[in-house]
C-alpha positions as CSV (number, residue, x, y, z in Angstrom):
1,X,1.4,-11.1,51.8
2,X,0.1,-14.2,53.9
3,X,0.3,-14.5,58.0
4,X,0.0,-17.4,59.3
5,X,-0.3,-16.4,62.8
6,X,-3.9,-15.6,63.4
7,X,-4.0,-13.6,66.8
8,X,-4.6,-10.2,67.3
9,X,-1.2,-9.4,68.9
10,X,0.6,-12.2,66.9
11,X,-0.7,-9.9,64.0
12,X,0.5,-7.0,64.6
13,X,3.7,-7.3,65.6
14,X,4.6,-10.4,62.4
15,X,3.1,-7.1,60.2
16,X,5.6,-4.6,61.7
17,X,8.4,-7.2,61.1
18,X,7.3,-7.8,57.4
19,X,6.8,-3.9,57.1
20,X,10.1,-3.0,58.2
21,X,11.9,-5.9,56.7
22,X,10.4,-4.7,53.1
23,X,11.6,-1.1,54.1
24,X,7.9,0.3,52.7
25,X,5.4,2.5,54.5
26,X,2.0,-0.3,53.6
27,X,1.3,-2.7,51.7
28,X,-1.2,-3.0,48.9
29,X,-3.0,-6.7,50.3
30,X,-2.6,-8.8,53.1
31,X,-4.1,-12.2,53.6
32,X,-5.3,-14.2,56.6
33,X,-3.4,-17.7,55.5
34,X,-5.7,-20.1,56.6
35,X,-9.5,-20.5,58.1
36,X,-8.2,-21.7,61.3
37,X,-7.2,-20.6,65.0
38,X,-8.2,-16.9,66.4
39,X,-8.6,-15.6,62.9
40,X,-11.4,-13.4,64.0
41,X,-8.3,-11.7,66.1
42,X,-6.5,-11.4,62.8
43,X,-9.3,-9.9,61.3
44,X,-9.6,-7.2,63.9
45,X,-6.3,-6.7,63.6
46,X,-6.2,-6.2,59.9
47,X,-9.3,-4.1,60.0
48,X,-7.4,-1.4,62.7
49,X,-4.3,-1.3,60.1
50,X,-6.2,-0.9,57.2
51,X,-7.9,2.3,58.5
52,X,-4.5,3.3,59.8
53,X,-3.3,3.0,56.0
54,X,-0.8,0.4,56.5
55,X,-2.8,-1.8,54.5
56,X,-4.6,-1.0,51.3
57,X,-7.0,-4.2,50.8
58,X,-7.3,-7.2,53.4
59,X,-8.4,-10.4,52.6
60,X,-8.6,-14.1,53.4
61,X,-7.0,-17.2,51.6
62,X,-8.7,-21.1,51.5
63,X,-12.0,-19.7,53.5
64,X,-14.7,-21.8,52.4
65,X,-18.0,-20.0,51.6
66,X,-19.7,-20.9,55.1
67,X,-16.6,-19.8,56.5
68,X,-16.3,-16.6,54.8
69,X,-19.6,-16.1,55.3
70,X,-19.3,-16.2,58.7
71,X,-16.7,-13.5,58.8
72,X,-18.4,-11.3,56.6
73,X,-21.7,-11.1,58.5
74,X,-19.6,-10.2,61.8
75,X,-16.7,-7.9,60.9
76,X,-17.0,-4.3,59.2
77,X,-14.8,-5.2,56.2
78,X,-15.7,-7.7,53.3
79,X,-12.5,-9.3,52.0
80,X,-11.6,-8.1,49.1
81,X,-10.0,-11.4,48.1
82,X,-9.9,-14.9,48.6
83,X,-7.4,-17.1,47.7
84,X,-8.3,-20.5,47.2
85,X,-7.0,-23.7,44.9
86,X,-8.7,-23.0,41.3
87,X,-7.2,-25.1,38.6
88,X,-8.6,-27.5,35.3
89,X,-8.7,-30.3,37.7
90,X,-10.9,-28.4,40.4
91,X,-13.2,-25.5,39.3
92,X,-14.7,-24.4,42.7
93,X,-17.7,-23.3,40.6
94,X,-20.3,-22.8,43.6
95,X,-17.4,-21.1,45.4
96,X,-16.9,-18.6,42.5
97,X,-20.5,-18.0,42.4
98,X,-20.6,-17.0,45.7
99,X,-18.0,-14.5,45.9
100,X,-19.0,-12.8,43.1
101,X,-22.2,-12.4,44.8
102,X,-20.3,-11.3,47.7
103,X,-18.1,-8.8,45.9
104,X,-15.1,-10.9,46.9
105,X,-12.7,-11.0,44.2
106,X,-11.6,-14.9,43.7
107,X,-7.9,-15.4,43.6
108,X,-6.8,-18.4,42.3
109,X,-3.7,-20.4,43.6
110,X,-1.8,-23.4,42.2
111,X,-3.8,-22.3,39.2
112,X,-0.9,-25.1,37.0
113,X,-1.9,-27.2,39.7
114,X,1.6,-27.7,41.1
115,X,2.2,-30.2,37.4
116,X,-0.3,-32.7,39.2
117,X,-2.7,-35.1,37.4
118,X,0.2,-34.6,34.6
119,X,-1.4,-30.8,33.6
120,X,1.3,-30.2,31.0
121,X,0.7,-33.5,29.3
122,X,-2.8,-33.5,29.5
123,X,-4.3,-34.4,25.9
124,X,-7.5,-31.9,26.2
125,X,-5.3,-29.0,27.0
126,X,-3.1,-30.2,24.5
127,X,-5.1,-29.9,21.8
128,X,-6.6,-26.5,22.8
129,X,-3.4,-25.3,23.4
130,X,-2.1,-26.7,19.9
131,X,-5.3,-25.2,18.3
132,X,-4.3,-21.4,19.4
133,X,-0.7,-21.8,18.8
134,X,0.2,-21.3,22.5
135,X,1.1,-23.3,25.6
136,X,-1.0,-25.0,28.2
137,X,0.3,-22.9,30.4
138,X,-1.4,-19.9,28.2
139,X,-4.2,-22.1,27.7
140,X,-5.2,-22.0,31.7
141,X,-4.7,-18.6,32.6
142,X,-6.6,-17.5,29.7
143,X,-9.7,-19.8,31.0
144,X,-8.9,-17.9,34.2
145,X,-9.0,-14.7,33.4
146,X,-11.7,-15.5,31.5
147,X,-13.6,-16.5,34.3
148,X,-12.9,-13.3,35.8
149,X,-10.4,-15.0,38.4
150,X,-7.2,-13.5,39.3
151,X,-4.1,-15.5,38.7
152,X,-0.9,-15.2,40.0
153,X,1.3,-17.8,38.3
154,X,4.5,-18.5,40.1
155,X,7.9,-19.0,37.6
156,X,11.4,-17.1,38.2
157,X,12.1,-18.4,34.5
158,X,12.1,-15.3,32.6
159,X,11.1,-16.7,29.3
160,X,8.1,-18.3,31.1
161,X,6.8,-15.0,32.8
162,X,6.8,-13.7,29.2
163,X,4.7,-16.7,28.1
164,X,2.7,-16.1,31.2
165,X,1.8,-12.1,29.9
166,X,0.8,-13.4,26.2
167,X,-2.4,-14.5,27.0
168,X,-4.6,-11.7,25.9
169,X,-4.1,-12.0,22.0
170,X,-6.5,-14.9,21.8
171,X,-9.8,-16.6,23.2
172,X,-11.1,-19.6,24.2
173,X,-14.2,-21.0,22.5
174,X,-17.3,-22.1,23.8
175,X,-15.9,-25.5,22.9
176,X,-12.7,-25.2,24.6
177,X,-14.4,-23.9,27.8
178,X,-16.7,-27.5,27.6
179,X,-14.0,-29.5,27.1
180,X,-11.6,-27.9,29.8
181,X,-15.1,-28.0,32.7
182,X,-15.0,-31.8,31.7
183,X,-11.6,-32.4,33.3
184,X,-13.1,-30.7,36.9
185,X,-13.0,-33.8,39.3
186,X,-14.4,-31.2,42.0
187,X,-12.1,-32.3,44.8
188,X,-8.8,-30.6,46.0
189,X,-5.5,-32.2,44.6
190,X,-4.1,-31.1,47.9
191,X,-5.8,-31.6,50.9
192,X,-9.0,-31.0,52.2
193,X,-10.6,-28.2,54.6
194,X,-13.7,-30.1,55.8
195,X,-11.5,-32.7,57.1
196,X,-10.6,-32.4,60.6
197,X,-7.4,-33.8,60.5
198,X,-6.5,-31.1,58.4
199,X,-7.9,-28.4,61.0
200,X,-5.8,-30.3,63.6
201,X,-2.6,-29.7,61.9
202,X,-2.9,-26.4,60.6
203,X,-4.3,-25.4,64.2
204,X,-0.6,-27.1,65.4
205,X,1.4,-25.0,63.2
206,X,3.5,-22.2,64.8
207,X,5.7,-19.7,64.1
208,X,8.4,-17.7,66.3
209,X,7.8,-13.9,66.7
């Protein structure tokens, strides 16, 4: 689960609420949303409930590695995740490298990039996908996976979260890899967290308790 509302006390009580909303006793991972705000107070927060054992992992979600970094050199606990936009149209290669260095297991969201830069009709991914006898959809988060990134595709289809499962009954080739890191543009599709504009508006959002 993600909270968006990075203070200490804002913390604590949105957990209880999800906690007791969910009816369970913890919850396997919890995520600081965004690297903005009091998320240091988050992070203490977080910390006190995972030795409590109402959390089993914490982690963090679009921290940048300066910014992750920065929390890892001053806190007790690594992250044990962060969850940041990974897709064929934006690798995050030095961002990969860095967690894994870290022992930060990457996460990737928007891993079909939302259907943006036309993914599904993409001619590369196509023809990989054609090649293996399975879907572009297949074809991604088997790159994923095979970069060792966790992937959480989103689909309430039921045909297409089978499809989504099927993906470890083949392998991408050297080739394929090449051809799919050729399509990186190395920018988000989305926005941007070194723009300040973008710090501005996620440090305006709020949430009522």
């Amino acid at each position: 689960m993600k909270n968006i509302n990075s203070k200490y006390a804002c913390l604590r009580v949105t957990f209880t609420k999800s906690l007791n909303k969910l009816q369970l006793d913890y919850l396997d991972l919890y995520l600081i949303h965004q690297p903005f705000g009091d998320y240091y107070g988050a992070w203490r927060a977080m910390e006190e409930l995972y030795h409590e054992g109402k959390i089993k992992a914490i982690g963090v979600s679009n921290f940048l590695p300066d910014r992750l970094m920065d929390l890892i050199v001053h806190n007790e606990i690594v992250p044990a995740v962060n969850q940041i936009e990974t897709h064929p149209f934006y690798h995050q290669t030095e961002s990969a490298t860095f967690m894994k260095e870290q022992g930060v297991q990457h996460q990737s969201w928007a891993p079909f990039a939302e259907g943006l830069n036309n993914m599904f009709g993409n001619e590369v991914l196509i023809s990989i996908a054609a090649k293996h006898r399975k879907s572009v959809a297949q074809v991604v988060l088997c790159w994923l996976v095979q970069r060792g990134i966790v992937v959480i595709p989103k689909s309430v289809k039921k045909e297409r979260i089978v499809e989504n499962f099927n993906i470890f009954d083949f392998e991408l080739s050297t080739e394929d890899i090449e051809q799919i890191t050729a399509l990186d543009t190395r920018k988000s599709l989305f926005l941007s967290y070194h723009d300040p504009e973008v710090a501005k508006m996620m440090g305006n959002w709020k949430i009522d308790l």
